[in-house]
N, C-alpha and C positions, 0 to 999 in steps of 0.2 A: 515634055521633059523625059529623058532617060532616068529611069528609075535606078539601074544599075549604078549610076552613079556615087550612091551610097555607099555604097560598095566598097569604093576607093581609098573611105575613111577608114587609118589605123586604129586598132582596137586590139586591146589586151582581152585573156579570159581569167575569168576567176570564178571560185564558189562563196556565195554570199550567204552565212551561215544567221540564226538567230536563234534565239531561245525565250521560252515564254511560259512559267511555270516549269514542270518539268516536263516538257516538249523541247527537244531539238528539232531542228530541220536547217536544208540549206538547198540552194538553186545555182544553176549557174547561171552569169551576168556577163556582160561584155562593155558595161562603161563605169571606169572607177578612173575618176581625172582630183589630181589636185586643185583645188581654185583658188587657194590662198595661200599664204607662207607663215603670216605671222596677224591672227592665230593660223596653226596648221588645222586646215579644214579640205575633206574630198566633199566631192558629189558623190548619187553611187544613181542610177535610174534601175528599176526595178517594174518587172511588167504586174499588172494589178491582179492578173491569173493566179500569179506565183503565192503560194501558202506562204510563202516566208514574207511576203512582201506586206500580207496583213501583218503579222508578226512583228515585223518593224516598226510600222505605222504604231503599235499597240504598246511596244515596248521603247521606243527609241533606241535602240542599239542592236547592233550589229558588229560581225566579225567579214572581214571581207580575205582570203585565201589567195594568194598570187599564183597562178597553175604557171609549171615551167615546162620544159621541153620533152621531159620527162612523161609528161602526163598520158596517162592510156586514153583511148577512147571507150571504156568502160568506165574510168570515171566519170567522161562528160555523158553516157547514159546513165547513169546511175541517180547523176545531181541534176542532169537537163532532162528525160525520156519519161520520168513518172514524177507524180503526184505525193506530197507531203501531207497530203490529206490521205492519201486511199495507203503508203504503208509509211513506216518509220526507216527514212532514210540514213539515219547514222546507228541503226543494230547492226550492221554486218559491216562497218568500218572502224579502221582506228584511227582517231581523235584526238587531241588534246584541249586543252584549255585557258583563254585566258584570263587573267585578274578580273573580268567585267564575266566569267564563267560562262562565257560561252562559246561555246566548240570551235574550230580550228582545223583546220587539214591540212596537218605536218610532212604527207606525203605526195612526193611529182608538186611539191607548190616552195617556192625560193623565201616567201617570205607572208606576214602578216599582218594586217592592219585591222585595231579595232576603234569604230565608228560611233559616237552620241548625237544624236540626231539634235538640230537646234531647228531646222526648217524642213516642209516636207511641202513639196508645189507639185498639183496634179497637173500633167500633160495632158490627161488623155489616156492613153493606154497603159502609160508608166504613170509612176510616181517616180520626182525628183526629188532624195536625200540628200539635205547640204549639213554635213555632220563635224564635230570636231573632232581630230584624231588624238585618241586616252592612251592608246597602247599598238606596240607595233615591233616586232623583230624578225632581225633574215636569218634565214633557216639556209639558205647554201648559195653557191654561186652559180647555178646550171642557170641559163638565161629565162629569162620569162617568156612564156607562147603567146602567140599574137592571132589574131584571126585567121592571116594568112598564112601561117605556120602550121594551124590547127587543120585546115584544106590541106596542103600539101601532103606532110606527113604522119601526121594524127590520125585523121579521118577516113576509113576504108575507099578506096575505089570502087566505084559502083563495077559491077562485074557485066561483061558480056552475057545480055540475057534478053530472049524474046518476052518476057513479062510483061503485063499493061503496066503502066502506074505514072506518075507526076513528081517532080520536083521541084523545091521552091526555088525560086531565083536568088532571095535572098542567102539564105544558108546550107541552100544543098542536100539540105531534106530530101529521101523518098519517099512517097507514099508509094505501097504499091497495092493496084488493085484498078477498077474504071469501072462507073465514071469515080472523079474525085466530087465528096458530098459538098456542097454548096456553101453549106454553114463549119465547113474544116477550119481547124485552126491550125495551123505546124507546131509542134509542141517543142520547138529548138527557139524560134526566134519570133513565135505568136503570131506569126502576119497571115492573112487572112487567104480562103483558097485561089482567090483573085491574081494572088501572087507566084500559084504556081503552071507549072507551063507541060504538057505529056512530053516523057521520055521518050528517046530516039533511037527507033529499033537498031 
């Protein structure tokens, strides 16, 4: 099978926010699908790395962030490239709140949705949240970013360079540096160093 395949699947992004005490934190995600209409309920998958993703699990709710066209690629390092465990990811951003009190990212995002968890199904590497939606409003009309929107003009170009290093198939990760260590994980979209491939001088 071609792996890349996957690949082909449309995907929105977003930052998936939680709160747990007084701990903030948030990740960025890339499947948040409606499954029902009536009740309105999303799914949201969440990899099991992600500090938020405990969070979830612990609190049942969640805020989920619609990123628009708008969005920097500093945000997606910021909520995707580090650890909610090693700093506190919403000190040097501004935030708002919603009625279920927890955080929100009003800015580069069109709109909001927040999530009550009723069921949580382990995949595997994700957890599957099937949540009822409590609260939710749109913050502008800039369109929503897509995965492949996010590649195009979001995401730096990788620059002409003799450097060793790897990339992941899936998202486009560089590692840079050789060899890539065995037990790597890409820290964008988790998949394993298996899945990446040396860059082309």
């Amino acid at each position: 099978m071609d792996e890349k395949v996957m690949q082909k699947l449309s995907y929105g992004l977003f930052v998936c926010t939680a709160k747990e005490g007084d701990k903030d934190n948030g990740c960025i995600i890339n499947t948040v699908t409606q499954v029902a209409s009536s009740p309105n309920r999303i799914s949201i998958s969440v990899n099991k790395q992600n500090y938020t993703h405990d969070m979830i699990l612990n609190t049942k709710e969640f805020n989920v962030s619609i990123l628009n066209e708008d969005a920097k690629f500093e945000t997606f390092q910021h909520f995707g490239f580090q650890s909610g465990r090693d700093v506190d990811k919403m000190a040097s951003i501004e935030f708002s709140r919603s009625d279920n009190g927890i955080a929100y990212i009003a800015n580069q995002t069109n709109a909001f949705i927040s999530g009550k968890v009723i069921q949580a199904i382990d995949l595997g590497s994700h957890t599957l949240f099937i949540a009822d939606v409590v609260d939710g409003a749109i913050l502008n009309d800039v369109p929503s970013a897509t995965y492949a929107y996010y590649f195009a003009h979001i995401k730096p170009k990788p620059q002409a360079t003799k450097k060793k290093g790897w990339i992941c198939t899936i998202c486009g990760y560089i590692y840079e540096g050789d060899p890539l260590p065995e037990d790597f994980i890409c820290p964008i979209c988790k998949h394993p160093a298996s899945d990446f491939k040396p860059l082309e001088d």
